[in-house]
C-alpha positions as CSV (number, residue, x, y, z in Angstrom):
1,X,0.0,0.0,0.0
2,X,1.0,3.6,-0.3
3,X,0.5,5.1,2.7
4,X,-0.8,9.3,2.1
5,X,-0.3,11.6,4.6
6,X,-3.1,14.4,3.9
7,X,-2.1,17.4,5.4
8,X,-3.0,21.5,6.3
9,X,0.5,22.0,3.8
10,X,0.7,19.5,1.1
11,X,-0.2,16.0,0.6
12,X,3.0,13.2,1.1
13,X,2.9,9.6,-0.6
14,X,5.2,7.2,0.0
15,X,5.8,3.2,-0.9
16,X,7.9,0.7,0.8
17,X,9.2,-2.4,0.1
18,X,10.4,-4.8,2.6
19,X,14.0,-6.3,2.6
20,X,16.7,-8.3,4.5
21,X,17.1,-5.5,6.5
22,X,14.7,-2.9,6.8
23,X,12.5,-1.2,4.2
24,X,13.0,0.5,0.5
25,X,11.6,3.4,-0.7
26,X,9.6,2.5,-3.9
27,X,7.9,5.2,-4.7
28,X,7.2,8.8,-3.6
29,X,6.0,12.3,-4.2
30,X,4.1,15.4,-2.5
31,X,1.8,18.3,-3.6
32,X,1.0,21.3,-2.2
33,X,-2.0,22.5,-1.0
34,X,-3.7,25.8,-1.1
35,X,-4.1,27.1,2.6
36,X,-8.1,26.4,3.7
37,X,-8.1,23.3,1.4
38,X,-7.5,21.3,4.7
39,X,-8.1,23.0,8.1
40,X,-7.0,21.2,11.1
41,X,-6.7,17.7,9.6
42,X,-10.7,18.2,8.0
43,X,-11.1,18.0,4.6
44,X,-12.9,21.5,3.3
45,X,-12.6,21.3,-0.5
46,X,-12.8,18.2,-2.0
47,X,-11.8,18.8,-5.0
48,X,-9.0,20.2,-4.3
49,X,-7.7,17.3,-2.4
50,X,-8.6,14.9,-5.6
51,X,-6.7,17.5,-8.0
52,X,-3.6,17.3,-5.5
53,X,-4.2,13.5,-5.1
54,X,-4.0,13.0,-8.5
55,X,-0.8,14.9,-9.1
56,X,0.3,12.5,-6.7
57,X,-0.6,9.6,-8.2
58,X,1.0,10.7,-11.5
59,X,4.5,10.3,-9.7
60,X,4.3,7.0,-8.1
61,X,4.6,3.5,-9.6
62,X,1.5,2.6,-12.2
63,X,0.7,-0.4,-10.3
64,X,0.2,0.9,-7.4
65,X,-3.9,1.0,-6.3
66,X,-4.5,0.3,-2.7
67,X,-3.9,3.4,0.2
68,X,-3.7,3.6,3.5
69,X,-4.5,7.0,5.1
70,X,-5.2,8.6,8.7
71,X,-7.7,10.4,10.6
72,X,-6.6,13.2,12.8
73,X,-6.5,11.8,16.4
74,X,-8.6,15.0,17.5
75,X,-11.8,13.0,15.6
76,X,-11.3,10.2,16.9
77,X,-12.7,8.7,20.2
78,X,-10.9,6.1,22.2
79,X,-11.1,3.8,25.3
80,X,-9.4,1.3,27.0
81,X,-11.7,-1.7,27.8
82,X,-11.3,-5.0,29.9
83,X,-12.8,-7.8,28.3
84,X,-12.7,-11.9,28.9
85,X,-9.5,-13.4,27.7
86,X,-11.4,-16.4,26.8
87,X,-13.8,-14.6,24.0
88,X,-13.8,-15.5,20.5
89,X,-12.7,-12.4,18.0
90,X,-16.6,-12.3,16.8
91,X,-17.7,-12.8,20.4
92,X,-15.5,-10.0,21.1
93,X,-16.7,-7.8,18.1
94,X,-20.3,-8.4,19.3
95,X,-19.3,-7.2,22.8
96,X,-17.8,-4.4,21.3
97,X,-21.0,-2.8,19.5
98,X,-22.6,-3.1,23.2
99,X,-19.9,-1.2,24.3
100,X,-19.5,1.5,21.7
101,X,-23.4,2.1,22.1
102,X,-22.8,2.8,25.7
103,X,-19.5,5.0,25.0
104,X,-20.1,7.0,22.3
105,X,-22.3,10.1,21.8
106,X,-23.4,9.8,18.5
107,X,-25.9,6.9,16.9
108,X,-23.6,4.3,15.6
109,X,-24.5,4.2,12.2
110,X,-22.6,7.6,12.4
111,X,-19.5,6.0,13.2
112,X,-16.8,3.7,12.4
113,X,-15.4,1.4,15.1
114,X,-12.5,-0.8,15.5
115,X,-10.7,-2.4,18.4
116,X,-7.4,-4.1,19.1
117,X,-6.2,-6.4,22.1
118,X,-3.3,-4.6,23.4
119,X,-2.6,-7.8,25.8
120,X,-3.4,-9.5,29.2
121,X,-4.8,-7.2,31.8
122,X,-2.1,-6.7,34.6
123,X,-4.3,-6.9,37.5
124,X,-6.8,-9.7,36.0
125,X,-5.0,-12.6,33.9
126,X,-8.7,-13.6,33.0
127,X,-9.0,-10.2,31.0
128,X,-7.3,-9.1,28.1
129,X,-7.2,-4.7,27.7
130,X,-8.9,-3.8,24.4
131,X,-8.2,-0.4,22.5
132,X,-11.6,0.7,21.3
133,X,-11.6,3.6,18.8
134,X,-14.5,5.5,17.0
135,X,-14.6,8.2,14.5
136,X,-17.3,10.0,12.6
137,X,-18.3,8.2,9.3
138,X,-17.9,11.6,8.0
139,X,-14.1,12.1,8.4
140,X,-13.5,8.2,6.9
141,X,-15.4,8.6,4.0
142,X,-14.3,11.8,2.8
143,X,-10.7,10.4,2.7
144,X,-11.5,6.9,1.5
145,X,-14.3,9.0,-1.6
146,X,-11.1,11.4,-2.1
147,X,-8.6,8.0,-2.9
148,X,-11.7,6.5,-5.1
149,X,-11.9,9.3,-7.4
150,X,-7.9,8.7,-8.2
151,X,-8.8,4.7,-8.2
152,X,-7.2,4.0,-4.6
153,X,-8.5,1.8,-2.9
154,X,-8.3,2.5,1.0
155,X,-7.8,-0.6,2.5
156,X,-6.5,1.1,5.9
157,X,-8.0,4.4,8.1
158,X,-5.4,4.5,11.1
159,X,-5.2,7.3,13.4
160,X,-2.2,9.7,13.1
161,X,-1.0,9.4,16.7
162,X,0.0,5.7,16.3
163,X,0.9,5.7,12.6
164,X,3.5,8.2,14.0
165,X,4.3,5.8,16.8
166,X,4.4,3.1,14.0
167,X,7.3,5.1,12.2
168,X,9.8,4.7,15.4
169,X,10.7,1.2,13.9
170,X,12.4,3.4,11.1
171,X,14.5,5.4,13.3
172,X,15.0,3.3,16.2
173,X,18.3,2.8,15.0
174,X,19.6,6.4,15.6
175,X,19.2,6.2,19.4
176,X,21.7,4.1,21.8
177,X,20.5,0.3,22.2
178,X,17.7,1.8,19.3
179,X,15.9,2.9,22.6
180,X,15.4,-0.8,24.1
181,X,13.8,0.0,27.7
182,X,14.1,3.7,27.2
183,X,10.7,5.8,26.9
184,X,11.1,7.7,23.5
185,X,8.7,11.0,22.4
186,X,8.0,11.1,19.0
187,X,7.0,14.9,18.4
188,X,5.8,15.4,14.7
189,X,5.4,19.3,13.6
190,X,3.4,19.9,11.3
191,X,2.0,22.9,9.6
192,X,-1.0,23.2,12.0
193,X,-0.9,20.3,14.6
194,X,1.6,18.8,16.3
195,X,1.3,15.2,17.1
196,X,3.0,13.5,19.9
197,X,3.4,9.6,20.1
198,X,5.4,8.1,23.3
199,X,6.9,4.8,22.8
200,X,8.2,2.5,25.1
201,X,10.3,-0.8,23.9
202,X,8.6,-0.1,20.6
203,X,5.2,0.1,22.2
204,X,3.0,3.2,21.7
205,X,1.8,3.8,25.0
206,X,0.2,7.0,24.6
207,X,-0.3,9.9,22.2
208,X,-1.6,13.6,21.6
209,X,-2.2,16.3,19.0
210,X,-2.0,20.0,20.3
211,X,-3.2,22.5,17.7
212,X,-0.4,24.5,16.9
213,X,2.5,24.1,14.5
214,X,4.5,25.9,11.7
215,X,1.5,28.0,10.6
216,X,2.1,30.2,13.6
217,X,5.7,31.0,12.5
218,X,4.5,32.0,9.3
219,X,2.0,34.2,10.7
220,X,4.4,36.1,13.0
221,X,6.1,36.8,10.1
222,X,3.1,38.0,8.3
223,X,2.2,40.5,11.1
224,X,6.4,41.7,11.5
225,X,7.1,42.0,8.3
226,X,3.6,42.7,6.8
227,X,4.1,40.5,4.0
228,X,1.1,38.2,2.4
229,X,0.9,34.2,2.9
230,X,3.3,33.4,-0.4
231,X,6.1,35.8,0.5
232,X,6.1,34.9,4.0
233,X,6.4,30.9,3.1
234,X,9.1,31.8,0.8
235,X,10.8,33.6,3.3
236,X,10.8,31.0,5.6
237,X,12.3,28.4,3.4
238,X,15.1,30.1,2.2
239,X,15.8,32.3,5.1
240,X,15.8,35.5,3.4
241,X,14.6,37.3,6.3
242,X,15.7,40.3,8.5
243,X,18.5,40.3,10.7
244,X,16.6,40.4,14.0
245,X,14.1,37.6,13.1
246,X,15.8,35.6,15.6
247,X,14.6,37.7,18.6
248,X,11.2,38.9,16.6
249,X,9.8,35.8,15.5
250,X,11.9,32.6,15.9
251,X,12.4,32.8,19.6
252,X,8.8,33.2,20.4
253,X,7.5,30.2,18.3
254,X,10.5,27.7,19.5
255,X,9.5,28.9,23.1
256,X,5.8,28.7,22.5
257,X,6.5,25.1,21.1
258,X,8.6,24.1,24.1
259,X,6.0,25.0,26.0
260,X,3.2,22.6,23.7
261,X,5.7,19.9,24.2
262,X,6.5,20.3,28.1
263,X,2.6,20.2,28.9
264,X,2.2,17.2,27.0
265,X,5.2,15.2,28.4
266,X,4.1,16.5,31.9
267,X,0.5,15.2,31.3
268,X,2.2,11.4,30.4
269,X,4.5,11.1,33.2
270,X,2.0,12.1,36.0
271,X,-0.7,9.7,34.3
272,X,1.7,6.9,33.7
273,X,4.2,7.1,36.8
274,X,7.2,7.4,34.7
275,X,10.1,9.8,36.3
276,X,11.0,10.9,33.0
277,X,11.1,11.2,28.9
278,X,14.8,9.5,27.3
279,X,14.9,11.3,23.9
280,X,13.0,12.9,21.9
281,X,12.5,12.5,18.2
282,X,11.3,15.3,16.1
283,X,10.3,14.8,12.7
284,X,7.4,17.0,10.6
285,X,8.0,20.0,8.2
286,X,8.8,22.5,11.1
287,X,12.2,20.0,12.8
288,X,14.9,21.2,11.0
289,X,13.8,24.6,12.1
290,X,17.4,26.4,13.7
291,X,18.3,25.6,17.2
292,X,15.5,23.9,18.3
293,X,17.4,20.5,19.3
294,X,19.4,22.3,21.0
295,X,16.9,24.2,22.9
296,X,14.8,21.1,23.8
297,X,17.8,19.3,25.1
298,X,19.0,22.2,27.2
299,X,15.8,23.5,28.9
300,X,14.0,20.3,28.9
301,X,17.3,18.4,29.6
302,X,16.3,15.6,27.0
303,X,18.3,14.2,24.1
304,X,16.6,15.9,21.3
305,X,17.4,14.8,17.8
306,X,15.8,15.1,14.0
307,X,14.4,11.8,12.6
308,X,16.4,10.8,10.1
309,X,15.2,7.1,8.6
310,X,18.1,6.9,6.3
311,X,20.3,6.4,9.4
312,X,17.7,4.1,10.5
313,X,16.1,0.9,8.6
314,X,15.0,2.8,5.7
315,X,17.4,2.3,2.6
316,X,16.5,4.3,-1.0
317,X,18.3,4.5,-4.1
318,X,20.9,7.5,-5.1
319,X,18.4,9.4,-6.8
320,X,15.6,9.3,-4.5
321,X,18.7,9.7,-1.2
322,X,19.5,13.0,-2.9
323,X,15.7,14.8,-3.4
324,X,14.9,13.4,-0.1
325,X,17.9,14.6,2.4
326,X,17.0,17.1,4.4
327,X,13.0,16.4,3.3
328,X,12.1,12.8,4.7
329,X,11.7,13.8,8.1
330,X,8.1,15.3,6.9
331,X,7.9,12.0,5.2
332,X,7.3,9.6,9.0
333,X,3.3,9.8,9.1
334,X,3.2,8.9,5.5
335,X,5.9,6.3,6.1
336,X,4.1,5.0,8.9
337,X,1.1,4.4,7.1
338,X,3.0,2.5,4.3
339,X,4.1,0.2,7.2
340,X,0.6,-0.8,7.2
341,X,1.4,-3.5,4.3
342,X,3.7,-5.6,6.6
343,X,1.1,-5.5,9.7
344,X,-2.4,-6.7,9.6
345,X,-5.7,-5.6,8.9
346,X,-9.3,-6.2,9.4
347,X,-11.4,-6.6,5.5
């Protein structure tokens, strides 16, 4: 499957295939997307999406025809549930619409559910914990009618959060022991959400979007330098910018997004016990941003990096190593959800 990673920005495909050690990239490409097209992870024009889906399509391998997307973890409702380890998977599935009718505001011909044993319970070895997740019809179908109209079929709706903790196999490699017993925050930046995923010995154990990303830095540079959308996205790319943008603009964001991050890793160590956060992984269009490693490992005294797959498990060829460096960190939801071909599925 390709896995297409529809964002606020642009829209990111990529293809893997599997080998002796790791995963190659087999096909990929990206279009832009006009700002309101997609407004925090909700589809609003349609069309739009289909036009940049097709463009997309035009660059990746003919034979390709079966997707995997995500919904924003924001839509999505989900609950840990204990439930007898002894129950067949359609016994289970028929506890689960009892459940779901009980959990979930919304009649349930107005959602889509799934759930997925996460393992024995700890304190009752006759239970098994079940992740039960629901999401408005609404949000599925407009991705899976967007796919159909570029003949994709979507075989797999995940949600962001754990397609980003998915993508930690790819760059587990870049941390010491790749992060064996070691709690590890994935932080993905995007242009208007960023997602958090913690892992723990490869385990997502918890995750969280917080509504804020790059978009803010482009509009403090809108409001400093009073230019329009375009001219302040071009500035930001190539760094043509005045001397004191440092202290104007890039300061504040970086501090404002220390501050999304602290709350978050906060809220998961008081919830879970944990004393404290090992490294954290930054990947999304907004990590390569200047000095922000460094500021995350100095204030929040955790080893920061910028995910970097191609010192991990994922391999390419020449060509596609050279247009990606410096690019395939905003590539780790889409890659996630390409990981989807080498897990299973429900039909």
């Amino acid at each position: 499957m390709v896995g297409i990673d529809i964002g606020s920005h642009e829209i990111k495909a990529i293809m893997l295939s599997s080998t002796a050690d790791g995963y190659k990239i087999s096909g990929h490409a990206s279009a832009p997307l006009r700002k309101g097209v997609v407004v925090n992870h909700e589809i609003k024009d349609v069309a739009a999406v289909v036009e940049a889906l097709q463009a997309v399509k035009r660059r990746l391998p003919k034979s390709v025809k079966q997707a995997a997307v995500a919904v924003s973890g924001s839509a999505v409702m989900t609950k840990v549930i204990y439930m007898d380890a002894a129950l067949s998977e359609d016994e289970r599935e028929a506890h689960i619409e009892i459940e779901a009718d009980n959990l979930i505001p919304y009649p349930l011909d107005e959602v889509n559910i799934d759930f997925e044993e996460l393992g024995p319970n700890v304190t009752d070895p006759t239970k098994v914990d079940v992740l039960l997740s629901a999401c408005r019809s609404d949000n599925v179908d407009t991705r899976v009618d967007a796919l159909a109209d570029v003949d994709l079929e979507a075989k797999v709706v995940d949600v962001e959060g754990y397609v980003l903790g998915r993508s930690f196999e790819l760059i587990s490699q870049q941390l010491p022991e790749q992060g064996d017993n070691q709690v590890v925050a994935m932080v993905d930046v995007g242009a208007s959400m960023t997602t958090i995923a913690i892992i723990t010995n490869g385990e997502t154990q918890f995750v969280r979007e917080q509504a804020f990303g790059g978009e803010e830095y482009t509009q403090s540079i809108i409001s400093f330098y009073g230019m329009d959308y375009d001219q302040a996205q071009k500035a930001k790319h190539s760094g043509e910018l005045p001397e004191n943008y440092e202290f104007e603009v890039l300061s504040p964001f970086q501090t404002q997004l220390l501050q999304q991050i602290k709350r978050t890793l906060q809220i998961y160590c008081t919830s879970s016990g944990k004393e404290q956060i090992d490294h954290i992984v930054l990947s999304g269009g907004t990590a390569n941003l200047e000095g922000l490693t460094k500021l995350l490992t100095e204030d929040l005294g955790i080893h920061t990096i910028v995910a970097n797959p191609f010192q991990g498990s994922l391999h390419a060829s020449n060509s596609d190593r050279q247009l990606l460096t410096g690019k395939i960190t905003k590539y780790m939801i889409a890659a996630g959800l390409a990981l989807r071909s080498y897990g299973q599925w429900r039909t």
